[in-house]
C-alpha positions as CSV (number, residue, x, y, z in Angstrom):
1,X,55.4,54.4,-8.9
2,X,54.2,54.5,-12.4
3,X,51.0,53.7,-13.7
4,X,52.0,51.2,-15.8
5,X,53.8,49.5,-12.6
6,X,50.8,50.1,-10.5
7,X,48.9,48.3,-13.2
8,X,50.9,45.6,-13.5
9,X,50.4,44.7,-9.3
10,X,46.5,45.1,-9.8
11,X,47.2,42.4,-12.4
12,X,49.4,40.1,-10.1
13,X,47.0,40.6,-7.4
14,X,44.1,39.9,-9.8
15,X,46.0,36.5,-11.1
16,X,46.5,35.8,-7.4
17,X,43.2,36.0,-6.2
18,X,41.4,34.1,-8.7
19,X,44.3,31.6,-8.4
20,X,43.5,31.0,-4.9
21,X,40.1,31.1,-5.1
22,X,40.5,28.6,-8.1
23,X,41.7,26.2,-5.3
24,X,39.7,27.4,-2.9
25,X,36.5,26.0,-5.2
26,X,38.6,23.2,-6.0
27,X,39.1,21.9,-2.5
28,X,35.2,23.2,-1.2
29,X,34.0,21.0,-3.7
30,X,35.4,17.7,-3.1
31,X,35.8,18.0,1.0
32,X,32.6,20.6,1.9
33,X,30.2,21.1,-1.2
34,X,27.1,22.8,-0.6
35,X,23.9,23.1,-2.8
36,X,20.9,25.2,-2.9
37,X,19.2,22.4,-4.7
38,X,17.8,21.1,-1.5
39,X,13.8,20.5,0.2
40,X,12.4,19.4,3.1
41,X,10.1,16.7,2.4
42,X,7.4,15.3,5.1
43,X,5.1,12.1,4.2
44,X,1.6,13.2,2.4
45,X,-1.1,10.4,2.8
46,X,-3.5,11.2,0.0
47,X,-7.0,10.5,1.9
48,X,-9.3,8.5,0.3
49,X,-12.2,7.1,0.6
50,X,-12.8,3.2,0.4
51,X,-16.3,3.0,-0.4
52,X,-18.4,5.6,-2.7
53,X,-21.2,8.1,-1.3
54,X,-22.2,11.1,-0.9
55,X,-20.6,13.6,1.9
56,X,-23.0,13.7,4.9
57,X,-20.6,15.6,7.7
58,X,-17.1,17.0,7.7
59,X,-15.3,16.9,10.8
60,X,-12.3,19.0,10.2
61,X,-11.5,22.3,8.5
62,X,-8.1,23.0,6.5
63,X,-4.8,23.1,7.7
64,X,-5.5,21.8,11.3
65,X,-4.5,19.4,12.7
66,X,-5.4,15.7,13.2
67,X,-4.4,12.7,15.4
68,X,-4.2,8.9,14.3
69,X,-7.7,7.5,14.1
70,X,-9.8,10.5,14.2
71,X,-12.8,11.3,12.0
72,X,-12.2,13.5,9.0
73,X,-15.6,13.3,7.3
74,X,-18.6,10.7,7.2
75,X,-20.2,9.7,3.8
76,X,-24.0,8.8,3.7
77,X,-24.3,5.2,6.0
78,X,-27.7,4.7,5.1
79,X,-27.2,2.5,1.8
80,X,-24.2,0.6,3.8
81,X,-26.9,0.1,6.8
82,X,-29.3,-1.6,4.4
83,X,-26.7,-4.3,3.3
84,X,-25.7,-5.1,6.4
85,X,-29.4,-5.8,6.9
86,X,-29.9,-7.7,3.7
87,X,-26.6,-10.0,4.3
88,X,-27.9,-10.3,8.1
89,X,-31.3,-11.8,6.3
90,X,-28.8,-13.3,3.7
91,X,-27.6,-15.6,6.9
92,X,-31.0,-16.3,8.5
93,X,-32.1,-17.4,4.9
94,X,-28.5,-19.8,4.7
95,X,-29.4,-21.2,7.9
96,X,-32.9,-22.0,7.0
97,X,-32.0,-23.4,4.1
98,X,-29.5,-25.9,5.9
99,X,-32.4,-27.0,8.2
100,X,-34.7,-27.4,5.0
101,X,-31.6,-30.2,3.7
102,X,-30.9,-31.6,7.2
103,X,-34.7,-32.5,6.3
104,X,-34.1,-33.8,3.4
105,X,-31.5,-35.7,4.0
106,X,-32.6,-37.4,7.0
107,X,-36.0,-38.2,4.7
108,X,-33.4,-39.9,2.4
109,X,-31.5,-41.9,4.7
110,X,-35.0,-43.4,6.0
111,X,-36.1,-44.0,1.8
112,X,-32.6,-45.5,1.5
113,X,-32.5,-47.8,4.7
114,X,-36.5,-48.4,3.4
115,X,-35.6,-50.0,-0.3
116,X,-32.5,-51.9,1.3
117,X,-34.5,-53.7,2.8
118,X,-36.6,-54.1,0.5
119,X,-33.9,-55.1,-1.7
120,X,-32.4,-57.4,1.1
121,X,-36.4,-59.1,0.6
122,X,-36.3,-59.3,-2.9
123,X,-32.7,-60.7,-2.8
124,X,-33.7,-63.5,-0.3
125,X,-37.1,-64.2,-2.1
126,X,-34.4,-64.9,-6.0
127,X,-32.8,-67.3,-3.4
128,X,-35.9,-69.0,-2.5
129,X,-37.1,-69.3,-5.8
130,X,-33.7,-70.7,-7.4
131,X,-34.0,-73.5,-5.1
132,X,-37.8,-74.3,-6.2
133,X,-36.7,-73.6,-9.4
134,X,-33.9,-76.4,-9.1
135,X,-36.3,-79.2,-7.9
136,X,-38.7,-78.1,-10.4
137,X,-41.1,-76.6,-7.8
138,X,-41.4,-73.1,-9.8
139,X,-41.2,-72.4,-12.9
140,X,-38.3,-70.4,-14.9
141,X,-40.4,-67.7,-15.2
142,X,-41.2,-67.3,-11.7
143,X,-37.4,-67.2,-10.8
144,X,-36.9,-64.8,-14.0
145,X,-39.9,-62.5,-12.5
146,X,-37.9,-62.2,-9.5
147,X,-34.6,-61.8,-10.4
148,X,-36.1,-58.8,-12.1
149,X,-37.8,-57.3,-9.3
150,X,-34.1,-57.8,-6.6
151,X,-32.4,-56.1,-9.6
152,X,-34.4,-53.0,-9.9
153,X,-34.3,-53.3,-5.9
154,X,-30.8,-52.8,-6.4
155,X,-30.7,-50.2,-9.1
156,X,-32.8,-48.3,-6.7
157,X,-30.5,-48.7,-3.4
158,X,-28.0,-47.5,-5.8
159,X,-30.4,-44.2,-7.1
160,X,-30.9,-43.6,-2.9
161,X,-27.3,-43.8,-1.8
162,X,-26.5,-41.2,-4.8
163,X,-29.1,-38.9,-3.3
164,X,-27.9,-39.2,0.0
165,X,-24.8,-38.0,-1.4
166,X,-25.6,-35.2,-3.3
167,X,-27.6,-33.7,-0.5
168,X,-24.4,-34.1,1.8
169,X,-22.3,-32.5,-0.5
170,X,-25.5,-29.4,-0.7
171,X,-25.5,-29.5,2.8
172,X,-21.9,-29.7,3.4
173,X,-20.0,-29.8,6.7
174,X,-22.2,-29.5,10.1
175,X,-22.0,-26.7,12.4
176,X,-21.3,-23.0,11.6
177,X,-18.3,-24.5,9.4
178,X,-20.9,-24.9,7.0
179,X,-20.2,-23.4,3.6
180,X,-23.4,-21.7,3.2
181,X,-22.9,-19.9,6.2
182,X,-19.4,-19.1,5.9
183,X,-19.9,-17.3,2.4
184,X,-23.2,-15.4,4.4
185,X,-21.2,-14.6,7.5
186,X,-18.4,-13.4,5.4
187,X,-20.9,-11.1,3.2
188,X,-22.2,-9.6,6.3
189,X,-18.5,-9.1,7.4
190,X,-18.0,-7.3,4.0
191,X,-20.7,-5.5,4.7
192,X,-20.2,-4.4,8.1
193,X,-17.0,-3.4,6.7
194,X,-18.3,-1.3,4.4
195,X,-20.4,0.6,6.8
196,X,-17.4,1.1,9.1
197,X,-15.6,2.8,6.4
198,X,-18.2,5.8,5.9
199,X,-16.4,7.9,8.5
200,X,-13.0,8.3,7.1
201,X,-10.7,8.5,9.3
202,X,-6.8,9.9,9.7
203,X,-4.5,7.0,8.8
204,X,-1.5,9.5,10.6
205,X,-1.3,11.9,12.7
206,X,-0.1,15.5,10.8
207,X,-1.9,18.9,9.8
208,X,-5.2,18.7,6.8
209,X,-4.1,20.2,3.4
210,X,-6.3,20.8,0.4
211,X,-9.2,20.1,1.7
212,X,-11.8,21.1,-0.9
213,X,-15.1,19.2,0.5
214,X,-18.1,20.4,1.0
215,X,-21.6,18.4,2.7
216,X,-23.7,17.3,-0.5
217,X,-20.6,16.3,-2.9
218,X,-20.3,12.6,-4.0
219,X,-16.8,10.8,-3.4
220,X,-15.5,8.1,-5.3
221,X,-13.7,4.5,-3.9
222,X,-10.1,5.4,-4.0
223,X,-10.1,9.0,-5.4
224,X,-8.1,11.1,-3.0
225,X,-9.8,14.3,-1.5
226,X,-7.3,15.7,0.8
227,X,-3.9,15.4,2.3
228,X,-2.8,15.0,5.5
229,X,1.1,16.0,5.8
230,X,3.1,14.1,8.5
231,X,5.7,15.0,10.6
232,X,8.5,13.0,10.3
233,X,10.9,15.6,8.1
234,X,13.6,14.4,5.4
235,X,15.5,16.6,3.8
236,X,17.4,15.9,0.4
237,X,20.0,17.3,-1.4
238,X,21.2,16.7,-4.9
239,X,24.7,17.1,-5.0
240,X,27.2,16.7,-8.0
241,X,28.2,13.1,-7.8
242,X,32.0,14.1,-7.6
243,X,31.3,16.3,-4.8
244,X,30.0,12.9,-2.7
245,X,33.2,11.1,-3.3
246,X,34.5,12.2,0.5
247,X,31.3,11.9,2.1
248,X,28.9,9.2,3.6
249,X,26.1,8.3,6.1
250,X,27.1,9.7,9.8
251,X,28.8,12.8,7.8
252,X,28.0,16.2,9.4
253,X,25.5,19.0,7.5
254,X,24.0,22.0,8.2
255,X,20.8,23.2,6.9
256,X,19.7,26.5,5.9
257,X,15.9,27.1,5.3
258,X,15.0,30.2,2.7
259,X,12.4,30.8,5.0
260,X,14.5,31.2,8.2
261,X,17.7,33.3,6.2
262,X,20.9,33.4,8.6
263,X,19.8,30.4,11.2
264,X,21.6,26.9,9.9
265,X,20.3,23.7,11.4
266,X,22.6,21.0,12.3
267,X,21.9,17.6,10.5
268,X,23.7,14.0,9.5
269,X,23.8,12.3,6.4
270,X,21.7,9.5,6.6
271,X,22.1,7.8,3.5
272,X,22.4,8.3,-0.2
273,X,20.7,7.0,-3.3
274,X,22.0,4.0,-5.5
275,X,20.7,5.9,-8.8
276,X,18.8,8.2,-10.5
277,X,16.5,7.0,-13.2
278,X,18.6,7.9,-16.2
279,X,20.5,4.6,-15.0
280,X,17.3,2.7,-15.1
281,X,17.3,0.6,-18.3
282,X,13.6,-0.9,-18.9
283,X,13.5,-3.8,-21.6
284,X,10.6,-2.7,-23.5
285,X,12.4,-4.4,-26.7
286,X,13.5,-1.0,-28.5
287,X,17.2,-0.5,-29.1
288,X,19.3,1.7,-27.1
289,X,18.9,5.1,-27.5
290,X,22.0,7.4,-26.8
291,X,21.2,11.1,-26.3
292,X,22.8,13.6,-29.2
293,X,24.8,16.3,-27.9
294,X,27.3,19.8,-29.0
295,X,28.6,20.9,-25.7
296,X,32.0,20.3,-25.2
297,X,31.2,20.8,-21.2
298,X,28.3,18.4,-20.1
299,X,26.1,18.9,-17.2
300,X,27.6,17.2,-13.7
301,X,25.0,14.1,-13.0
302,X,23.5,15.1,-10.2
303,X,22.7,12.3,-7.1
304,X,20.1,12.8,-3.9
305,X,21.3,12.7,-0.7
306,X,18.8,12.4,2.7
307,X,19.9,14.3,5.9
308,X,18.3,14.1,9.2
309,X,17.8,17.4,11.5
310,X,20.2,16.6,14.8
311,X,17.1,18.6,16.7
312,X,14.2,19.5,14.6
313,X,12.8,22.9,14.7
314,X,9.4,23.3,16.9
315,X,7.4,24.5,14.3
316,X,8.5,22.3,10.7
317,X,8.7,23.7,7.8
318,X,6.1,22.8,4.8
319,X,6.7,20.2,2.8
320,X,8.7,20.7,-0.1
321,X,9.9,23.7,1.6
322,X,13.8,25.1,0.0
323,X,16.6,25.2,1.3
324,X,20.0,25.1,1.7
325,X,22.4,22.3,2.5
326,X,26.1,22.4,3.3
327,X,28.5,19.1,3.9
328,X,31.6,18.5,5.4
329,X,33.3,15.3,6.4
330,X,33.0,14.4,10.3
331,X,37.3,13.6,10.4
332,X,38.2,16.6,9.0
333,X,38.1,19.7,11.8
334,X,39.4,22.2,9.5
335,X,36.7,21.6,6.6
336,X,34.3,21.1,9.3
337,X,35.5,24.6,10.3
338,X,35.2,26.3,7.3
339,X,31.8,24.3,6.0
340,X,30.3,26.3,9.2
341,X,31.6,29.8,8.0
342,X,30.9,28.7,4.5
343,X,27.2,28.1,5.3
344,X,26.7,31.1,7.6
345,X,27.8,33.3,4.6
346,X,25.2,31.4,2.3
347,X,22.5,31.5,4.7
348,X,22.7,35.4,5.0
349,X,22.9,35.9,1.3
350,X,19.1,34.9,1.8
351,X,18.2,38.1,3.6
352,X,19.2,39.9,0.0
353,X,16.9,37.7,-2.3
């Protein structure tokens, strides 16, 4: 064989081979597409304080780990201890102050019931008088005199009965539904509250990250300190969108950590987002704006997909830890087949880089 015909297989077998692996990507990418662009997420509580103080004691030291409900650090309850106290006093001082109208009403009532009858006198004396007056007994200025005197009477039944109303509405309902006390009894709540809050405690059981405190610093109402990292694990994937096109929720995956190179983890698709935010239009009142671009070739929009681990591994790895995921669809055995092989090869590329 001449060179020139041994040159001219190595170029048939050349064509040939990137033909078939042409198809080869072809096929892998719409039945079993893989992507390194993949992380295990787990949920991060940010801990933070809900009232402000200064560190007293901290309970925990960094990266261990923590169940539901247990202390993480303690600010200063010695300010906290003291409103409770005043707001207790506030209460005491609301309930004294209800006696002091009770008191005052009652004394009220009596001045009222006093100048109606009174009044009720004064009223029978006009009638008395108009009689006299009529057979000439009295004179009009007696009857005058007394009309007077009933109608101030009356003006001042009137002047009782709106005191005896304004100190009902001061005192308010009876009982401990009484305003007063339920604005002091929900103060000392508040209070109490408060105080409670001065040991932070773990709002989830995971491991402490971050933790940067030290006894003496002040903390701030709602300014995260630490984390505490969870353990439920979801790993996402963003895959072309054309690649997704065969694939849904209940669709098998494997899983290939950089940290654990050659081991693949078996996992289902659990679902798949409904956009990125490119696709998010907010009306802010500006016109559209449509992005400028040379390339012929555009980049593929890429979409997340979440995958759940069929077992876990004992010990998880970090959040936002890499890694490597590989999809094939459940009712096809042969790309099911090959996705295995496909993501064994992938996985032990990791042992090289």
């Amino acid at each position: 064989m001449t060179p020139e015909q041994r040159f001219a297989r190595w170029v048939r077998a050349a064509i040939l081979l990137f033909v078939v692996m042409f198809a080869y990507f072809v096929l892998a990418d719409a039945y079993m597409p893989a992507t390194p662009q993949a992380r295990a997420l787990r949920q991060v509580v940010r801990v933070a304080p809900q009232v402000s103080g200064q560190i007293v004691a901290i309970e925990v030291v960094n990266n261990v780990r923590v169940s539901r409900g247990e202390a993480l650090f303690r600010i200063d309850p010695e300010p906290f201890e003291l409103d409770v106290e005043k707001a207790q006093l506030a209460l005491d001082q609301a309930r004294r102050d209800n006696a002091k109208l009770d008191a005052s009403l009652a004394e009220a009532r009596a001045s009222e019931a006093k100048q109606r009858a009174l009044t009720q006198e004064l009223s029978q004396e006009r009638r008395r008088v108009q009689s006299l007056v009529e057979r000439g007994s009295v004179s009009r200025q007696r009857f005058e005199s007394v009309s007077a005197e009933a109608e101030a009477g009356e003006a001042a039944v009137k002047a009782a009965e709106a005191k005896v109303h304004a100190l009902k509405v001061q005192r308010g309902q009876d009982g401990e539904d009484n305003l007063l006390l339920r604005q002091a009894r929900n103060a000392l709540s508040a209070a109490k509250l408060d105080l409670r809050r001065t040991a932070v405690q773990a709002e989830q059981s995971g491991y402490i990250s971050n933790l940067q405190l030290n006894v003496g610093d002040s903390v701030s109402a709602g300014a995260p300190v630490m984390a505490n990292v969870g353990d439920r694990l979801d790993i996402v994937a963003d895959f072309r969108e054309k690649s997704l096109r065969h694939l849904g929720p209940g669709d098998k995956a494997w899983v290939a950590f950089d940290a654990r190179p050659g081991d693949e983890v078996s996992a289902r698709i659990t679902s798949i987002d409904t956009g990125v935010r490119d696709g998010q239009l907010l009306p802010d009142g500006n016109l559209v704006h449509i992005p400028e671009t040379d390339r012929w070739v555009r980049d593929a929009q890429r979409i997340r997909v979440h995958l759940r681990l069929d077992e876990p591994p004992e010990a998880l790895p970090p959040t936002g830890a890499r890694a490597t995921v590989q999809l094939a669809p459940a009712d096809n055995p042969l790309a099911g087949a090959m996705a295995r092989v496909q993501v064994a090869l992938l996985s032990m590329l990791h042992h090289v880089y």
